[in-house]
N, C-alpha and C positions, 0 to 999 in steps of 0.2 A: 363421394357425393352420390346422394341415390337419382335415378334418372327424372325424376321430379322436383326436385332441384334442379338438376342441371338445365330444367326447361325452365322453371323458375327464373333461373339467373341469367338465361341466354334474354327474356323478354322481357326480365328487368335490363340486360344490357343495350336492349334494341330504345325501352323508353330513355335510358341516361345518355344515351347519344341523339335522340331528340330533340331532349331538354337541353343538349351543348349547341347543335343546331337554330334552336329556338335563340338563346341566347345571343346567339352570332347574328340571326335577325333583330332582336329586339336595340343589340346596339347600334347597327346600321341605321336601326328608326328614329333611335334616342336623337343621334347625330343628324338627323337630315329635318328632324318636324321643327315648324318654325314656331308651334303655340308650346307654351313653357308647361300651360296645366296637360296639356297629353305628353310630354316629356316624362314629367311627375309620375305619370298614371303607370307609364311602359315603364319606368324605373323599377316601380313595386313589382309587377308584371314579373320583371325580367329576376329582382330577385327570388321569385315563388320558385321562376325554373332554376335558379342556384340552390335554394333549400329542396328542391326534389332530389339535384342531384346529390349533395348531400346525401341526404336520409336512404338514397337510393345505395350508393356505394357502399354504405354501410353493412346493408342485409347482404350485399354481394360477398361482401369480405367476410363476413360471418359467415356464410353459408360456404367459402373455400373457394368463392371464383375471384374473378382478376377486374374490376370496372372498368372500361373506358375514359380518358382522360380528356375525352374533345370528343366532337361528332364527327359525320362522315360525313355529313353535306349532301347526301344522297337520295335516297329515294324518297326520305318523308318529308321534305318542307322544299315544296319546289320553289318558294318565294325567299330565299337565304337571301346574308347578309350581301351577295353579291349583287342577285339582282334589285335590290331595295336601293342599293349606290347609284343605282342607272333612274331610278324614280324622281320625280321631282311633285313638292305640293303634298299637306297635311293627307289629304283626300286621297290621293295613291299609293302610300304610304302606309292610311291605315289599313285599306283595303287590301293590299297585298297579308298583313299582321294580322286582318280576320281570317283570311285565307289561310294561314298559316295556325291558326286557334282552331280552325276546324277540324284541323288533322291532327293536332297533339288531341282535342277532345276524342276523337275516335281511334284514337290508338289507346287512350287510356278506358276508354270502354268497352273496348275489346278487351283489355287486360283486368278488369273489373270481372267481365262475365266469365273467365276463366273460374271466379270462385278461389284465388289462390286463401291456401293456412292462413288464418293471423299470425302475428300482427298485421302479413303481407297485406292481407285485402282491402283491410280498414287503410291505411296509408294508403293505397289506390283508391281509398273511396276518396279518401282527403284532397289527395292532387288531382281527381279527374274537380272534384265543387271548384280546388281554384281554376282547372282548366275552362270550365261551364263563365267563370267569374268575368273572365280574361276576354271570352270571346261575348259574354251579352254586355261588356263595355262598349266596345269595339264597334256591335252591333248601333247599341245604343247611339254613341257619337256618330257613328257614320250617318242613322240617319237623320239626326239633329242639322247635321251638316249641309242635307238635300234637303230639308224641310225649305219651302219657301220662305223669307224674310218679311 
């Protein structure tokens, strides 16, 4: 594997355990929000980050490296599934999952402005739009929710 690749696959490994991450938050939210259409919403949400990691493992495996099968829990989504269990209320909930949309969007535009080969990029361009998607929902409902009545 030439050393371009192997950075290739090292920062596709670091987005796949993101997106394992991400997931482990979004079922924490699934299970705690009490409105059924934001449940709905973080479902789709939640499977975008299943089809990334998908499509992600793929190139990895092609390319000769090994994907991750779960996340680390670590440094990129300080709002994981553990502390989302400690939250109470639709409001703190989403809040924490915008928080958490902010950092998948900036780790995948960071990995965008790399410029990697096609296919790689174009598929980066694809999952940062749903990342952009995920978080002006987010945005949006949040502040629907503050708007006064």
């Amino acid at each position: 594997m030439s050393e371009t690749m192997e950075n290739i696959v090292e920062k596709l490994n670091d987005l796949i355990e993101m997106d394992y991450d991400a997931i482990s938050a979004y079922q924490a939210a699934i299970e705690r929000l009490e409105n059924p259409e934001y449940r709905d919403q973080l479902n789709v949400f939640m499977q975008d980050h299943e089809n990334h990691i998908a499509v992600l493992s793929q190139i990895v495996c092609q390319e000769g490296g090994a994907p991750p099968e779960k996340g680390d829990l670590k440094k990129i989504l300080t709002n994981g599934g553990v502390h989302i269990a400690q939250l109470a209320g639709d409001d703190g909930i989403l809040k924490a999952m915008q928080l958490n949309e902010v950092m998948t969007n900036n780790l995948y535009e960071e990995n965008v402005e790399e410029a990697f080969p096609e296919p790689v990029n174009s598929i980066l361009q694809d999952h940062l739009a749903d990342e952009r998607r995920h978080k002006e929902w987010l945005e949006t409902t949040l502040h629907h929710l503050h708007e006064p009545h």
